[in-house]
C-alpha positions as CSV (number, residue, x, y, z in Angstrom):
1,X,-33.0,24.2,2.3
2,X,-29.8,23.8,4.3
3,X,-27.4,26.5,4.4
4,X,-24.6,26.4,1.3
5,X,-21.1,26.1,3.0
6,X,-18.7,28.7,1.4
7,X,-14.9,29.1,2.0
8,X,-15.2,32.1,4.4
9,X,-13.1,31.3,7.3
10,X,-14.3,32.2,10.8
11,X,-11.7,32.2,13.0
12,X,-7.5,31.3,12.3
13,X,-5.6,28.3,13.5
14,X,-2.3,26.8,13.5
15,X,-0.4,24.0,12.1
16,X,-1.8,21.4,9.6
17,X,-5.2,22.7,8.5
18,X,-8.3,22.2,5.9
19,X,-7.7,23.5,2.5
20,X,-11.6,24.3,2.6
21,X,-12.2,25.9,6.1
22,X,-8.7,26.4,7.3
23,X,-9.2,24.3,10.8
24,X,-7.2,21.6,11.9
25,X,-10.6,19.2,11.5
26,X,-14.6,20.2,12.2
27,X,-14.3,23.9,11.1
28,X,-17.0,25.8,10.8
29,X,-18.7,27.6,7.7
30,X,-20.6,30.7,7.1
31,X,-23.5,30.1,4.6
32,X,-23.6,32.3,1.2
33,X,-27.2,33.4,1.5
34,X,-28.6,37.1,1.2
35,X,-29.5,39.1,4.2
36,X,-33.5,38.4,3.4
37,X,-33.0,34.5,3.3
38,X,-34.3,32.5,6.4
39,X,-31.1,30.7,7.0
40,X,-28.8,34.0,6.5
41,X,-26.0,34.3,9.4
42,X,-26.7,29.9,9.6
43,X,-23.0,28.1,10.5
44,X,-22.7,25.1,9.3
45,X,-19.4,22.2,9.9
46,X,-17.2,22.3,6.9
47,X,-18.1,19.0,4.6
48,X,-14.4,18.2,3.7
49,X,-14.0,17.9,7.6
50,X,-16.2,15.7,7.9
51,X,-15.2,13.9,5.2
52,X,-14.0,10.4,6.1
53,X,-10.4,10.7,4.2
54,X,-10.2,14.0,5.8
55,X,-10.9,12.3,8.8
56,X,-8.2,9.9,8.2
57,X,-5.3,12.4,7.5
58,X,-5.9,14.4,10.6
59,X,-5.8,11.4,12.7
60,X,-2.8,9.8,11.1
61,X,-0.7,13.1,11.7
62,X,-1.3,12.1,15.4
63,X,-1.1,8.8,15.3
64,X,2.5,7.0,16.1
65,X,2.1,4.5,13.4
66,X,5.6,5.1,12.3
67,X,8.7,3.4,10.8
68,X,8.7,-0.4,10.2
69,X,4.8,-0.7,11.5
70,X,3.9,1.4,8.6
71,X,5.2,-1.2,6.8
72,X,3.9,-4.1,8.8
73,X,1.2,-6.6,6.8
74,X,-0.7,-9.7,7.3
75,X,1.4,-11.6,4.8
76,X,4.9,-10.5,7.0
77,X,3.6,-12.1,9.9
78,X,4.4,-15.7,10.4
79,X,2.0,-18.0,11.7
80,X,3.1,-20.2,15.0
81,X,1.3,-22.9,16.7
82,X,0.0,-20.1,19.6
83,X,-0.6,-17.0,17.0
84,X,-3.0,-18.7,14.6
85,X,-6.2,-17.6,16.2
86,X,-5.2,-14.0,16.9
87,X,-4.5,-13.9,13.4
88,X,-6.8,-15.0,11.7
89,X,-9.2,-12.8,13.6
90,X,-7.2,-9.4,13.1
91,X,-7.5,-10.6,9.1
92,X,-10.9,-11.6,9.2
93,X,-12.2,-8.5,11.0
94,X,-10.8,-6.1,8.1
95,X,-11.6,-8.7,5.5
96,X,-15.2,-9.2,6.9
97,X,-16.0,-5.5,8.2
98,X,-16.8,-6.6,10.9
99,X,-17.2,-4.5,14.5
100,X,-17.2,-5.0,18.2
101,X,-13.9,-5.5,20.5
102,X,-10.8,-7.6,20.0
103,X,-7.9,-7.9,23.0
104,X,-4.9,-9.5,22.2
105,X,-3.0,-11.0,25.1
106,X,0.9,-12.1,25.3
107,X,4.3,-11.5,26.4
108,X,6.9,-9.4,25.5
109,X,7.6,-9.5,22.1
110,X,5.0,-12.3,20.7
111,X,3.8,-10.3,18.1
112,X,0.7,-8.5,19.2
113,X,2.0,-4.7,18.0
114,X,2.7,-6.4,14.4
115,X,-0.9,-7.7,14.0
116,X,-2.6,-4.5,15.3
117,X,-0.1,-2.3,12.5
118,X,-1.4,-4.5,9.7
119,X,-4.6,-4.3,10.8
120,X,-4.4,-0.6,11.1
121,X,-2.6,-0.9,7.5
122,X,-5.1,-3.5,5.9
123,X,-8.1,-1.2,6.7
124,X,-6.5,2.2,5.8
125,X,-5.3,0.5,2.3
126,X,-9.4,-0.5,1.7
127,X,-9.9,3.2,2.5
128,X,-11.4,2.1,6.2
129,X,-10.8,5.3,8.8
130,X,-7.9,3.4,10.9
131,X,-5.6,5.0,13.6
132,X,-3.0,3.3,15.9
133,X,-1.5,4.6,19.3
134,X,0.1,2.9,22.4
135,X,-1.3,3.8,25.6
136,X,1.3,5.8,26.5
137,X,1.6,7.9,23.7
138,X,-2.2,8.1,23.0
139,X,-2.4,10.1,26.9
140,X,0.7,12.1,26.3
141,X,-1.3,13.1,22.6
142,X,-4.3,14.1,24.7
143,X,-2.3,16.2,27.8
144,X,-0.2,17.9,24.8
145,X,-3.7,19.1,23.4
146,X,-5.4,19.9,26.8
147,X,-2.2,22.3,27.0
148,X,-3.2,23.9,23.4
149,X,-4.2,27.2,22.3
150,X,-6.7,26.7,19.9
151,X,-10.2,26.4,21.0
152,X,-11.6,23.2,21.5
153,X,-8.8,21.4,19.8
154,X,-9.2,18.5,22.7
155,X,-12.8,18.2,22.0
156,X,-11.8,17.7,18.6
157,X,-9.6,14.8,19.3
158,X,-11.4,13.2,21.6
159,X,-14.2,13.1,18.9
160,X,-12.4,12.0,16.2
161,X,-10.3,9.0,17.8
162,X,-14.0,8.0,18.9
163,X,-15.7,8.1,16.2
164,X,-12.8,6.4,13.5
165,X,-13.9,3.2,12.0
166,X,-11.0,1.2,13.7
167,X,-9.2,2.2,16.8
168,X,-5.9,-0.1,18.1
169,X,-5.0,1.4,21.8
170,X,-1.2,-0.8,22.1
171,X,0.5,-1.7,25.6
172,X,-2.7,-1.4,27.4
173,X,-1.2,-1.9,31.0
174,X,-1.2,-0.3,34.4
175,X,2.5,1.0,34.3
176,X,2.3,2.1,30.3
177,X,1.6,5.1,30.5
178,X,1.2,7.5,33.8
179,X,-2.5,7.5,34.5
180,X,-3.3,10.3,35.9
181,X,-7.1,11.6,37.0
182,X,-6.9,13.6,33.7
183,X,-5.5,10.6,31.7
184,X,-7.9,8.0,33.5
185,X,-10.3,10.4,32.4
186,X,-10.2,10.5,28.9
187,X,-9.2,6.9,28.1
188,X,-13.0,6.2,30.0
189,X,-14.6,9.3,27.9
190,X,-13.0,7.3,24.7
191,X,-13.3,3.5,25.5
192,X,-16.6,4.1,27.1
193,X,-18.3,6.0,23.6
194,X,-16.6,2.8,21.7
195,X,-18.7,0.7,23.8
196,X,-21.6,2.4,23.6
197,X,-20.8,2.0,20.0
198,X,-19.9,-1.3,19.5
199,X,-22.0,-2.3,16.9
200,X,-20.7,0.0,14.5
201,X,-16.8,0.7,15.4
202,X,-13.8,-1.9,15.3
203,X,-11.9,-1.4,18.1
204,X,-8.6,-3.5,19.2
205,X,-6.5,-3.2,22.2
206,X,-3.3,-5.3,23.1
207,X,-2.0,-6.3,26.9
208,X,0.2,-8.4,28.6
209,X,-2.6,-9.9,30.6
210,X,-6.3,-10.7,30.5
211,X,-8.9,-8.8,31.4
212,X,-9.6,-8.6,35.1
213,X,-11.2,-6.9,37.7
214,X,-8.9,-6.1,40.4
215,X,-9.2,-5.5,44.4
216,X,-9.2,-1.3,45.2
217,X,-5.8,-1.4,46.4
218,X,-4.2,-2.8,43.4
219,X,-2.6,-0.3,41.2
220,X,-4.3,-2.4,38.0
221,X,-7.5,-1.8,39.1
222,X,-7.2,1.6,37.5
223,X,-8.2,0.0,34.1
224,X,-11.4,-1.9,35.6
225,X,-14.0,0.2,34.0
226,X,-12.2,-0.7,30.8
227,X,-12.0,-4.3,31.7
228,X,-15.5,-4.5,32.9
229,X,-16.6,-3.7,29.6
230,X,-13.8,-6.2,28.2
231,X,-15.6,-8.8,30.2
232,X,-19.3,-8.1,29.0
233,X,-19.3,-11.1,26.6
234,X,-18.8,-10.0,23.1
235,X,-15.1,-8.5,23.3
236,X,-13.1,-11.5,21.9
237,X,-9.9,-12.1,24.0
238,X,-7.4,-14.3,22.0
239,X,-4.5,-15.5,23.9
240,X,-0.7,-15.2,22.2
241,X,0.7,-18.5,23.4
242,X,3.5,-18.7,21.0
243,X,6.0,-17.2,23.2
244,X,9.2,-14.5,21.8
245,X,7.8,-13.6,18.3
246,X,11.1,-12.1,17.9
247,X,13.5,-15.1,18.8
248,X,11.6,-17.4,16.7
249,X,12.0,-15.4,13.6
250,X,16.2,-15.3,14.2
């Protein structure tokens, strides 16, 4: 038999935390057995951590779904002659459960951040593991961390953000965010486990332009591992063609 998880805490930690194991998420256990049992001395992860709502909560305290996006919905988004496709698709995906890769293209203001909110929004309301970050603020969560003093807190994130059900990385251009080697880093470590995963993760990103490999000495082609997987085939890139979002709804 397993080891039984009690509420023994084995180490402290800071800030929001588990009820059960005290950690900020993937806390370990000690097991309640006597000092004759096989398993006596076992660790084992702490089950409300692991939990997908607990999942949820820890990742929504980092995530910069804030403000009006929190309120942001399918039904608020009106449909234009160059939007239909991309959102039907952010619907359908939620509706559907479906998985893989979706990258929304446009301009300034055509509406892309809206549809990936209520996509975000949709799935967490049908109790679906959803988080939302823009580039920019998805790298500055991670070098925050790096800088942290509890142990293995990066690790942590990195985990969770790539394991959650549905992932939207917004504003997914060269000039975003400051890529550094540490940033370039991570965003491969997390796009690249999505990948791997593809079958069984929704994952949604937003840009200005498509998907492209780019010569060496071009400062996009930074983000060509991420587009070469973009480009395999099954990622769906839907073009925005409807234009300012935000001037047609004046």
């Amino acid at each position: 038999n397993p080891p039984i998880p009690t509420r023994t805490v084995l180490d402290s930690a800071r800030g929001a935390v588990c009820p059960t194991c005290g950690f900020p998420a993937n806390g370990f256990l000690r097991s309640d057995l006597p000092i004759t049992h096989p398993y006596f001395g076992y660790i084992v992860r702490c089950p409300d951590c692991l939990n997908l709502d607990k999942l949820t909560e820890t990742l929504q305290r980092k995530s910069q779904l804030s403000g009006w996006l929190l309120q942001a919905q399918f039904s608020t988004f009106s449909r234009l002659s160059g939007n239909i496709a991309a959102l039907d698709a952010c619907r359908e995906v939620v509706r559907d459960g479906r998985k893989g890769w979706i990258t929304l293209v446009g301009g300034y203001g055509c509406g892309k951040t809206h549809l990936l909110a209520a996509t975000i929004n949709a799935a967490l309301k049908a109790r679906v593991p959803a988080v939302y970050f823009t580039l920019a603020d998805l790298l500055g969560r991670l070098r925050t961390t790096s800088i942290s003093e509890i142990p293995g807190e990066l690790d942590t994130l990195l985990q969770n953000i790539s394991r959650v059900e549905v992932l939207a990385i917004d504003e997914l251009d060269v000039g975003k965010a400051k890529l550094t080697e540490f940033a370039l880093e991570k965003l491969y470590q997390i796009t690249d486990d999505r990948y791997r995963n593809f079958e069984s993760r929704l994952t949604l990103f937003a840009c200005q332009d498509k998907p492209a490999i780019y010569p060496s000495n071009d400062p996009a082609a930074a983000l060509n591992y991420v587009h070469s997987r973009m480009l395999d085939g099954r990622n769906r890139v839907i073009e925005i063609t409807s234009g300012d979002y935000r001037k047609a709804m004046v």
